[in-house]
N, C-alpha and C positions, 0 to 999 in steps of 0.2 A: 382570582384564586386566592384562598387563605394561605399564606406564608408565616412562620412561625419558626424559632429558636430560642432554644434552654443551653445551659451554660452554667457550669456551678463553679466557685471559686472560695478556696483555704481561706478566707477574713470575711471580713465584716462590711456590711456594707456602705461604712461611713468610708473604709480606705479602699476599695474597690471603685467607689464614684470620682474619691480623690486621686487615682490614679487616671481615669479615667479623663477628668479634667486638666490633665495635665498636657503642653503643648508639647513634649518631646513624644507621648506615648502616640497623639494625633498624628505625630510625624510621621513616628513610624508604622503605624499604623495604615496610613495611606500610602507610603513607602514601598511598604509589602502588598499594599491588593492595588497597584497600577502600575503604566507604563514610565514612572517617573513623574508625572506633572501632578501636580494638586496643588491647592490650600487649604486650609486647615486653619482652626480656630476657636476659641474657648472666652466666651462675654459672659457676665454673670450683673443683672439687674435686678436688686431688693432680694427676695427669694428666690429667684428664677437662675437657670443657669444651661447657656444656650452651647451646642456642642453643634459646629458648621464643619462638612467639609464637601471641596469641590474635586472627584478625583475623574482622569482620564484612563480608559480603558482600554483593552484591546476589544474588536469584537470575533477575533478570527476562530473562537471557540462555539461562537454562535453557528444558527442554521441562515442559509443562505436567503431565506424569507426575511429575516431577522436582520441583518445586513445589510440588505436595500435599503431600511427604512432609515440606518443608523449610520454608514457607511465602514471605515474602518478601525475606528476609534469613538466611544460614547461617554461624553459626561455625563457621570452622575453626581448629582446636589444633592445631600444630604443635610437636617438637621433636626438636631434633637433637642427637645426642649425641656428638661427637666424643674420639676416642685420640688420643696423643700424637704427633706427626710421629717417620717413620720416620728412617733412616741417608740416606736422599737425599730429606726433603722432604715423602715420600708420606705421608697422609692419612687417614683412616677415620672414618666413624662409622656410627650407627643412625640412620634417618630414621622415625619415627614420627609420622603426621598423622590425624586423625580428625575427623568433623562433629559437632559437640553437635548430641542430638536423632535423629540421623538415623542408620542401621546402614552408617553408610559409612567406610572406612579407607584408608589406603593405609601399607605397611610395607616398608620395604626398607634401603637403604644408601647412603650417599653418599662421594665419593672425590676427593681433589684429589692431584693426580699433577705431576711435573715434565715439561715437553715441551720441545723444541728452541726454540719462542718462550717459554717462560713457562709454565702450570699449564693442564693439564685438570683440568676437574669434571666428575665424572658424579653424576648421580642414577637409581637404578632400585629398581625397586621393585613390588608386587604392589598393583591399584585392586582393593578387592573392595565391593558392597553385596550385605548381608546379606539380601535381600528375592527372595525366591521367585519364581520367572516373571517377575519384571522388573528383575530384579538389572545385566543385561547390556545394559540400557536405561540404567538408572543409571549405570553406571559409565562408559557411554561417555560423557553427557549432564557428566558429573564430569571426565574427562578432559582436554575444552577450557581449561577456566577455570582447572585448574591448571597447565597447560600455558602458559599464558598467562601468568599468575603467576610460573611459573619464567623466565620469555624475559623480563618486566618486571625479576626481582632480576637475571639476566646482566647487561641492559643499564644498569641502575646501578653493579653491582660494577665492570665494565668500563672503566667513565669514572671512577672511583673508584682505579682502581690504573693505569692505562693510560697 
């Protein structure tokens, strides 16, 4: 299933990425969308600049199909791989997230952009579980929390650069 988030933020997108690279904002960032455990981490090679984190969840918000597969807590690994800002700013990278344990992914791209206030983000990207007849049960049941997830980092980055 296609998954997708926009996100607009007061600056630019050179200090929106630099926050964003930042290991305190990771911190807390992870902080706020788990049960306390993660790590978190911020490598930058030549142009490249890699944004890792490993957070534990709850899943008791999930559907109880959804739970079997995962039990009562789900890592998820995330990492984002970001290119070097373009001629005005713009952004790119690969977004690559998956559940240890569980045949669950999601792969796509993410983009910070200049706009007339300050920097769009987008994220999109493809939810797929890998599970037979109940794949599209899954993925929706997946959907929410990282949706949520993504609306908790907005409203930290937001107050962070704003």
């Amino acid at each position: 299933m296609k998954f997708t988030h926009r996100a607009e933020y007061p600056a630019a997108p050179d200090v929106v990425f630099a926050q964003m690279c930042e290991q305190e904002f990771q911190d807390a960032k992870c902080d706020a969308t788990t049960t306390g455990t993660w790590k978190a981490g911020v490598s930058s090679t030549g142009d490249r600049t890699v944004i890792s984190t490993e957070r534990v969840l709850p899943t008791d918000g999930l559907p109880d199909i959804a739970r079997s597969f995962v039990g009562e807590t789900l890592t998820v690994v995330e990492v984002q791989t970001w290119g070097p800002a373009a001629a005005d700013g713009t952004r790119t990278g690969d977004l690559n997230l998956h559940v240890k344990g569980a045949p669950m992914t999601l792969k796509g791209a993410v983009r910070l952009s200049p706009s007339a206030s300050g920097t769009v983000h987008e994220l999109a990207g493809e939810l797929k579980a890998g599970v037979p007849l109940i794949g599209g049960k899954l993925e929706k049941a997946a959907a929410d929390p990282l949706l949520h997830a993504a609306r908790t980092e907005t409203d930290l980055l937001r107050r962070r650069v704003g």
